[in-house]
TIPANU-110044 format. One line per 2 residues: number of its first residue (from 0); their letters; for each residue z, y, x of C-alpha. Coordinates in pm, 1 decimal. Each point is the difference from the previous one (the first is absolute). Layout:
N
NUM	a	Z,Y,X  ...
REM end
This chain:
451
0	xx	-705.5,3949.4,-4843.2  -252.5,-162.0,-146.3
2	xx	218.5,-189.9,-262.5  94.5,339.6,-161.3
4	xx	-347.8,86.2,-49.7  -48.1,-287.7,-156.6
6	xx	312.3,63.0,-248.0  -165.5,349.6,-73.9
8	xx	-332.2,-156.4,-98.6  149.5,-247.0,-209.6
10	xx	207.1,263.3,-156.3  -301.4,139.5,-30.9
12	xx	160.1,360.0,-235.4  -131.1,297.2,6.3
14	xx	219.7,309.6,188.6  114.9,132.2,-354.2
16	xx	86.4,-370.5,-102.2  251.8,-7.5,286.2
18	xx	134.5,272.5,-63.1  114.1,-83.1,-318.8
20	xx	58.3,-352.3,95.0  263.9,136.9,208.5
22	xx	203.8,159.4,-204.3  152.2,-329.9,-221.9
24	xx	27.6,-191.8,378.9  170.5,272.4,114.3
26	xx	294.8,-56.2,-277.5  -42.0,-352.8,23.0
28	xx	108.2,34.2,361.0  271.6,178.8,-135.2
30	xx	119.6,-204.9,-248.7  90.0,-244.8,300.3
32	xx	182.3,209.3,129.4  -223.1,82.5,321.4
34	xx	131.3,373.4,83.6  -213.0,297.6,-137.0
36	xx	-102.7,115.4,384.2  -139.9,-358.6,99.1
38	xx	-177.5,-70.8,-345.6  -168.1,334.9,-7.9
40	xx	-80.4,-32.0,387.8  -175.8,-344.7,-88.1
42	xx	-176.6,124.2,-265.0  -120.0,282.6,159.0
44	xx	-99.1,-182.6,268.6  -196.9,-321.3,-131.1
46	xx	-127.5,257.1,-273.3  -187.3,134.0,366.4
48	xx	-106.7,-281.1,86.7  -133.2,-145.7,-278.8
50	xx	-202.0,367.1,-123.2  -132.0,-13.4,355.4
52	xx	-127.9,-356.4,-68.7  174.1,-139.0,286.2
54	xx	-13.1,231.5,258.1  382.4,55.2,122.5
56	xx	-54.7,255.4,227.3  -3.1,289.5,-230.4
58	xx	300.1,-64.4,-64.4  144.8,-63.8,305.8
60	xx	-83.5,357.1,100.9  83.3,152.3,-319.8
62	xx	381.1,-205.4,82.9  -12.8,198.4,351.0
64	xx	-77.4,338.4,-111.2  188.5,-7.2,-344.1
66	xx	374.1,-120.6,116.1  -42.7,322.2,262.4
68	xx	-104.9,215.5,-237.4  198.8,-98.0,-303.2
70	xx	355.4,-10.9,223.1  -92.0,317.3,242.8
72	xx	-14.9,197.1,-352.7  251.5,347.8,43.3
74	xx	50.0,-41.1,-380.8  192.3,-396.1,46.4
76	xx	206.9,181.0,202.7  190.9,112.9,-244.2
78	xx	69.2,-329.7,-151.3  311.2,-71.7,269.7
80	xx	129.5,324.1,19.9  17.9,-90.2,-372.8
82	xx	179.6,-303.4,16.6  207.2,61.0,311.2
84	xx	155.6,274.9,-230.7  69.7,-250.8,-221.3
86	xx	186.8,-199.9,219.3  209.8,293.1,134.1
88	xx	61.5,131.6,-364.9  153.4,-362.7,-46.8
90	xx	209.8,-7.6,277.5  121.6,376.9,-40.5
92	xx	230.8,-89.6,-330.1  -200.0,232.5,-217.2
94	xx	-66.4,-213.1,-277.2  334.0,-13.1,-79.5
96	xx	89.8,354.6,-4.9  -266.5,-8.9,-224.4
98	xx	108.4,-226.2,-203.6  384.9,141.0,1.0
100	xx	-128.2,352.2,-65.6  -196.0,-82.5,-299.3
102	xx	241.1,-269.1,-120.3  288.5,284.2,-13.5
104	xx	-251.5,241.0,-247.1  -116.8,-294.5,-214.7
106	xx	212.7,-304.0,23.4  285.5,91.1,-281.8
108	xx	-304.8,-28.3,-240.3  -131.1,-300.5,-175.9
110	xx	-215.7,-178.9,208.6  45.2,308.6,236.7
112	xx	68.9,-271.0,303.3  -353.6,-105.6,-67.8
114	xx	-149.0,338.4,-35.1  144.5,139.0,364.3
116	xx	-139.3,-374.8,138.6  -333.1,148.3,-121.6
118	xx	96.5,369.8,157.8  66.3,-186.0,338.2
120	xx	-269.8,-158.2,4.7  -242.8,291.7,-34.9
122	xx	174.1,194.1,235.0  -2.8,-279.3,255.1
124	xx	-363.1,-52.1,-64.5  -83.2,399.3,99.7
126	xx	107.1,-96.7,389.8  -72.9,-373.4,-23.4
128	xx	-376.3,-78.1,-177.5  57.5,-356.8,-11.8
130	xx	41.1,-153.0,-388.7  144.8,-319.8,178.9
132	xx	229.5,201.1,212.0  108.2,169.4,-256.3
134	xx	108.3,-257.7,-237.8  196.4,-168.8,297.4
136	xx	156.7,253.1,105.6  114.3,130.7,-341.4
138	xx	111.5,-332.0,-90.8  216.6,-56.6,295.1
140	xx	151.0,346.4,-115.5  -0.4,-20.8,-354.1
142	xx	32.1,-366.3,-140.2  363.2,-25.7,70.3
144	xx	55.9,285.8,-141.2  -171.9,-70.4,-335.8
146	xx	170.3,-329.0,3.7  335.9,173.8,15.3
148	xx	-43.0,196.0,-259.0  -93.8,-276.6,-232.9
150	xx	-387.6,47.6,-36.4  -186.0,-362.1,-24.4
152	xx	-178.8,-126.5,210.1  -325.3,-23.0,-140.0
154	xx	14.3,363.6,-103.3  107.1,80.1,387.7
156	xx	-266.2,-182.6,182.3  -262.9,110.5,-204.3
158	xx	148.2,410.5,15.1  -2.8,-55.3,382.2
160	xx	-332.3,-158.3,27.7  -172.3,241.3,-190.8
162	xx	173.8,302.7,149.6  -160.5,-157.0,337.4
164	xx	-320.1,74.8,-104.7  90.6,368.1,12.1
166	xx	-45.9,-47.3,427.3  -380.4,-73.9,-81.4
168	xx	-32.7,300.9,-201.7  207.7,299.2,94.4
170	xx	-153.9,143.0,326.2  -14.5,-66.5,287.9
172	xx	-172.1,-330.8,-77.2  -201.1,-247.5,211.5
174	xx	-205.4,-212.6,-228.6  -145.2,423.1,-110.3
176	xx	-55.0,47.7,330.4  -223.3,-313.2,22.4
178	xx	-177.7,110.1,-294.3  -78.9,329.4,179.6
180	xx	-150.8,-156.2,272.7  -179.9,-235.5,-208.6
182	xx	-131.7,258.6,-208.1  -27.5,269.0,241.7
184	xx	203.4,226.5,-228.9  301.7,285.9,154.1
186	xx	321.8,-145.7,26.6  192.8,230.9,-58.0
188	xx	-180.0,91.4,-332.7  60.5,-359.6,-70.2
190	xx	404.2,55.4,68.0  14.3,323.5,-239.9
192	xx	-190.6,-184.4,-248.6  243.2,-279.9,-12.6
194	xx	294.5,214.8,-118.2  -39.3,57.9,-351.5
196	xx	-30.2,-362.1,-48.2  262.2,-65.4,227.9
198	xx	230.6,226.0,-189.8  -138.4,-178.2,-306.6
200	xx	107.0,-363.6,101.7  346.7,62.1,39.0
202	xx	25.0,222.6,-282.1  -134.6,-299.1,-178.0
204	xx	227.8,-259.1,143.2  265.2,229.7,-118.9
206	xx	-85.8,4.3,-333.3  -87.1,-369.2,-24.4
208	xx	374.3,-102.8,164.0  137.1,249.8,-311.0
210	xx	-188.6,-196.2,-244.3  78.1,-304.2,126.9
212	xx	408.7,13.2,16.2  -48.5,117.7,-370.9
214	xx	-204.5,-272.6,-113.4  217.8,-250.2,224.8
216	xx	368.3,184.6,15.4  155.8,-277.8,156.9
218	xx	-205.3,5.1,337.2  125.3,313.3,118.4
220	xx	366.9,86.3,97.2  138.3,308.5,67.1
222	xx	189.8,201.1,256.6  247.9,288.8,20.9
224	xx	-122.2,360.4,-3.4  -40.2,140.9,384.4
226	xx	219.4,344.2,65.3  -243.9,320.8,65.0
228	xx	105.4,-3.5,347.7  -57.5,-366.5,80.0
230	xx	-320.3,33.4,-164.3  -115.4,325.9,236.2
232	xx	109.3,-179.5,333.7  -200.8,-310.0,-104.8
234	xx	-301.3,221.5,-65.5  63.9,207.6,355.7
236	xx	1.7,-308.8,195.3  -396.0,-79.9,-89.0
238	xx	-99.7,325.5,214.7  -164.0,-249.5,235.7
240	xx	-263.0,-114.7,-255.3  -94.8,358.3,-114.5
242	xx	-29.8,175.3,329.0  -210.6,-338.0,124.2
244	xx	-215.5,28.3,-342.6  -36.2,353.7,12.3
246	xx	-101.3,22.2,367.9  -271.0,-311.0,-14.7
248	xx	-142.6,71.8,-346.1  28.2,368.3,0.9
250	xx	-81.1,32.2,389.9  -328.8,-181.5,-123.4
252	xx	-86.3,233.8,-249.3  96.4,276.4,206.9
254	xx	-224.7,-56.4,248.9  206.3,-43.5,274.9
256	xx	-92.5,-339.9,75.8  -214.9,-256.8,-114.6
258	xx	92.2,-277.6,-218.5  -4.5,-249.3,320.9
260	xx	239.6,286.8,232.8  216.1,1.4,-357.5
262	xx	60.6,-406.4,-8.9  121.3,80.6,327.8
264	xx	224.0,216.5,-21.5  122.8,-201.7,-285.3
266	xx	54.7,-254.4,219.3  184.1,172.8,274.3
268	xx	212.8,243.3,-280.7  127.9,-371.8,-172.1
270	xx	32.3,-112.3,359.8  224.6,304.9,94.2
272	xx	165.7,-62.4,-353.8  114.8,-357.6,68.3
274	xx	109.5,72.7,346.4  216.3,290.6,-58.8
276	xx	141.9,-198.3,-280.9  114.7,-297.5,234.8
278	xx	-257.0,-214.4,-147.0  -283.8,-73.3,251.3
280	xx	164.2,-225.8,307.3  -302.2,-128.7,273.5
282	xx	1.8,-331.2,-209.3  -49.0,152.4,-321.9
284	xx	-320.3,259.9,160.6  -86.5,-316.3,149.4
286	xx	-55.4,-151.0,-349.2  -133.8,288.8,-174.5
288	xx	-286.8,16.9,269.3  -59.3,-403.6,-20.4
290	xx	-21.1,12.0,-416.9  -204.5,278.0,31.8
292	xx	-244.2,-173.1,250.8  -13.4,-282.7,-213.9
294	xx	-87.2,188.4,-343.7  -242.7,227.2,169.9
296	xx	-186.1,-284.1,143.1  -3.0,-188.8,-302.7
298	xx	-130.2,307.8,-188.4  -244.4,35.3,278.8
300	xx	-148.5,-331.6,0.0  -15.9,47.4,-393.7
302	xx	-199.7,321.3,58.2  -235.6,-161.0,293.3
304	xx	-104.4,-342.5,-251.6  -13.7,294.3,-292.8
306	xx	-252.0,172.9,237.1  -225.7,-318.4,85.2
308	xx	-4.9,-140.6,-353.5  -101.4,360.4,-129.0
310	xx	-273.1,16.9,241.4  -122.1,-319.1,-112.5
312	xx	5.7,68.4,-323.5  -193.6,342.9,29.5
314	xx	-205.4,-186.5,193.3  -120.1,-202.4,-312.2
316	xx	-6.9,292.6,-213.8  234.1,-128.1,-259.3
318	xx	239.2,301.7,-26.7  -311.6,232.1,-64.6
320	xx	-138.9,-253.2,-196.4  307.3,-11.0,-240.1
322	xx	11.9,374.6,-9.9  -354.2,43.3,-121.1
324	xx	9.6,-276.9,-227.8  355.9,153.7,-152.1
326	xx	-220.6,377.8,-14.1  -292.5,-193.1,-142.9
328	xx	168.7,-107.9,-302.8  172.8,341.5,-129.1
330	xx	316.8,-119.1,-65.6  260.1,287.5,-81.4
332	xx	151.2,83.3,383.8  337.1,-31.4,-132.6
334	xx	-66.3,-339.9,-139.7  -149.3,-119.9,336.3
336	xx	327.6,185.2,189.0  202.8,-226.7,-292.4
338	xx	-148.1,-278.8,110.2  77.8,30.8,377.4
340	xx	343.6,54.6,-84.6  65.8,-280.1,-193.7
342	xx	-181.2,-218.7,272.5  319.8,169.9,245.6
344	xx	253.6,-75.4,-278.1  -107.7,-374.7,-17.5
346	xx	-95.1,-35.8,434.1  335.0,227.6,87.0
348	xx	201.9,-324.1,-152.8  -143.0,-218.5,233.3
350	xx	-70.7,196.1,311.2  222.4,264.7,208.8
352	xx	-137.2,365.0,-87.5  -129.1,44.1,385.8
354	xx	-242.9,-293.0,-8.0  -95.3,139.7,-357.9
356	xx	-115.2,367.3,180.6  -168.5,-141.8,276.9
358	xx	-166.4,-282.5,-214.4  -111.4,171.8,-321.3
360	xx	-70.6,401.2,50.2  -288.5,-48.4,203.4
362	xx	-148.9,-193.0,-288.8  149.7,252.9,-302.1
364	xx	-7.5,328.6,211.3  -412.0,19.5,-7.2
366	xx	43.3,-63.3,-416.4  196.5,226.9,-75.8
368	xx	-144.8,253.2,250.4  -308.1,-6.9,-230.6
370	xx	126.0,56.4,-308.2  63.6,288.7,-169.8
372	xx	360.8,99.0,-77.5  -39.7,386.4,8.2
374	xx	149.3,51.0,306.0  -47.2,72.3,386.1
376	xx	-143.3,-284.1,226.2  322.1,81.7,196.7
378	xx	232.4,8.3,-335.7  -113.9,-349.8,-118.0
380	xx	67.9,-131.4,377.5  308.6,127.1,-24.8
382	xx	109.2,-62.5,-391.8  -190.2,-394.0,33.9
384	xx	250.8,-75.0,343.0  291.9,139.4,-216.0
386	xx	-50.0,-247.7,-305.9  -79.4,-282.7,246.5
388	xx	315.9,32.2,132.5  193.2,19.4,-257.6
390	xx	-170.3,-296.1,-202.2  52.6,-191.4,331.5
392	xx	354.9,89.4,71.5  77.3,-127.5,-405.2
394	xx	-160.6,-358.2,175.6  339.7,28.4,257.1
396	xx	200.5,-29.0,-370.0  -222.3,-249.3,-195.7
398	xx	60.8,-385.3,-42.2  -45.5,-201.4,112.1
400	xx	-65.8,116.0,366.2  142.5,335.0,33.1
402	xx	105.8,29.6,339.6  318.7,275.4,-59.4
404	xx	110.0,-254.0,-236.6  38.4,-289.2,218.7
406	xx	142.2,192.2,324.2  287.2,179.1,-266.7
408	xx	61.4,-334.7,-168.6  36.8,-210.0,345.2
410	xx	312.7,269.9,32.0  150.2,-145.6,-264.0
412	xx	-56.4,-382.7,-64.4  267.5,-7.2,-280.7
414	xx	-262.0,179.5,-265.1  -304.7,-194.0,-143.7
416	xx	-318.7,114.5,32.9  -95.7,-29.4,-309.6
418	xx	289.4,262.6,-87.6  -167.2,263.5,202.2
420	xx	-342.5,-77.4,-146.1  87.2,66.6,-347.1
422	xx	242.0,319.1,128.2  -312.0,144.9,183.9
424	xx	-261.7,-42.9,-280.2  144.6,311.7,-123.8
426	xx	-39.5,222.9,348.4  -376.5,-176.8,3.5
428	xx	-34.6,181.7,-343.0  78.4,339.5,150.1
430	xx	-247.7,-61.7,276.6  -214.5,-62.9,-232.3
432	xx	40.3,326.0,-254.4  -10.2,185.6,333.8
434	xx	-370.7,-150.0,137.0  -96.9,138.2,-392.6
436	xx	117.8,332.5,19.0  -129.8,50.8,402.2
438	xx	-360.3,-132.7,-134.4  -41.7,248.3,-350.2
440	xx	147.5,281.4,205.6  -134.4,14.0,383.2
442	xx	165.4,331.3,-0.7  267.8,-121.8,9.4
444	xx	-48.5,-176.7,375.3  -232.5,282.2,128.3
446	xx	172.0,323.8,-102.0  179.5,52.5,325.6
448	xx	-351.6,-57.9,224.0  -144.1,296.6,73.4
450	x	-332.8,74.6,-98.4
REM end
């Protein structure tokens, strides 16, 4: 071991040096393509070494004690339950009586095809919490259907992959639950005060998709009126996803079980869903349970190299550094919080919005935690997670990396992507007016937590 002493001699930086150091390595790992877990798991761990001028073993017991601590955590728990409801919700065919019920109220109007793709979407993403999920779903559902009825396809893959953000947003939602645990902060406070602005993005995709078929008349069809009767059947047959939403999220609040016992139930009421609906054969359970192994360990081993590179780098002070250097200087607290955000606008284009939580809001979250915005400790936890997400989740949309727009435009190869970039510019824009309002009016987010 003597070699790597030597290294950390020549290096010869001091603790905070590293630690910034770090940070442009980091992306540059990144940037070829090295996935987020490993990169931040190297970095964390030759950050060790190196601070410790050589000496490995710190490390090495640090690796023993934090992958047992970090994965025997009660809170991760819920993660799975999560995403195994996810899977089931899938499976259980209720993402297209979602889609059918709200295509019945809202499809006879101009670009009301589009609109009930947006509906479908939030409702899927209140029993699903997955943006990518979401959009895939949805599309499988709704793309044909938009194609029928002569909307283009520009204008369809970019309705689609912005109403997939909606799963990020609307509760329940696992990339808020990370932030939580991150931030130590009450998850189900975190789920009520995602609502609002929930309710506020598709409101605002609405509204964009009625501006756009005016501006651009000829990338909308339209479809015959629904009779009343059609319309109520449609909207009976998506009991499943209220009774499931109601029991989880209002079971939560309720107090009758804990956000964790609520995932689960989740689970097992989409599970009972998709069974009794002739959905769920051994082969399909089978695959739910594999793709949810798979996602929870790669969110896992995200979480465990998030863990070790953010122990490294409070190791070398530079988070506390940052945040007393930010305080030092006086700057207004909503032009430092502006700042932030536009540093998730730009990084969200380039990086999926889980690496972004893990990565970043150990570094921001002591910043903005000592500035003044007027508020509670516990309110500008909660309202700081709330923006965060939703200025990451616009990075799912954005060119020329936004995730939802690849996965909706690999469904359908015959559109150009540069047809959904210019289509989605305009759903960016409401993303956009809606990170304004939520940051001149934290009311707004917060009015629903109790004091």
């Amino acid at each position: 071991m003597d070699w790597i002493r030597e290294i950390a001699q020549f290096v010869g930086m001091s603790r905070l040096e590293l630690g910034f150091w770090s940070f442009p390595i980091l992306l540059g790992l990144i940037f070829l393509r090295a996935p987020i877990g490993l990169a931040m798991f190297l970095c964390g761990v030759v950050g060790w070494v190196f601070a410790m001028n050589g000496n490995a073993v710190p490390i090495m017991a640090k690796l023993k004690s934090e992958t047992y601590t970090t994965f025997s955590s009660y809170s991760l728990t819920i993660i799975p339950m999560f995403l195994l409801m996810g899977q089931f919700a899938t499976l259980s065919g209720m993402s297209s009586a979602l889609f059918k019920a709200a295509e019945s109220c809202l499809g006879h109007r101009k670009g009301g095809v589009a609109m009930a793709s947006v509906g479908a979407c939030a409702g899927f993403g209140a029993i699903c919490g997955s943006s990518l999920a979401t959009a895939a779903t949805m599309g499988r559902v709704a793309l044909p259907e938009l194609k029928k009825h002569g909307y283009s396809g520009g204008f369809s893959t970019a309705t689609l992959a912005a109403g997939g953000t909606l799963g990020i947003l609307i509760p329940p939602s696992v990339i808020l639950v990370i932030y939580a645990i991150i931030t130590e902060q009450n998850i189900a406070k975190l789920f009520l005060a995602a609502f609002v602005p929930g309710i506020l993005a598709a409101l605002g995709y609405v509204i964009t998709i009625s501006i756009y078929v005016r501006l651009y008349p000829g990338s909308a069809g339209t479809r015959p009126p629904v009779p009343m009767a059609e319309r109520w059947k449609a909207l009976g047959e998506t009991w499943p996803v209220l009774v499931i939403f109601s029991l989880v999220v209002g079971g939560i609040y309720a107090g009758w079980f804990t956000p964790t016992e609520g995932a689960a139930v989740g689970a097992a009421g989409t599970g009972i869903v998709a069974l009794v609906g002739g959905n769920l054969s051994w082969r399909l359970l089978g695959e739910a349970l594999i793709g949810t192994a798979k996602t929870t360990a790669m969110i896992f081993f995200i979480v465990l190299g998030a863990s070790l590179y953010n122990s490294f780098l409070a190791l070398s002070g530079a988070p506390q550094f940052l945040a007393d250097f930010v305080l030092s200087q006086e700057f207004s607290p909503f032009f430092v919080l502006s700042i932030i955000l536009l540093f998730y606008l730009v990084f969200g284009c380039i990086m999926d919005s889980l690496s972004m939580i893990l990565l970043t809001v150990p570094i921001f979250f002591p910043v903005i935690s000592g500035l003044d915005f007027g508020l509670s400790p516990e309110h500008v936890a909660i309202w700081f997670g709330i923006l965060v997400l939703i200025v990451v989740e616009v990075g799912l949309i954005t060119p020329p990396v936004g995730m939802n727009l690849f996965i909706i435009n690999a469904m359908d190869r015959e559109t150009p992507m540069t047809e959904t970039y210019k289509a989605v510019m305009f759903f960016i824009g409401s993303d956009i007016v809606r990170v304004v309002l939520l940051v001149a009016f934290p009311a707004i987010t917060l009015f629903l937590i109790p004091t």
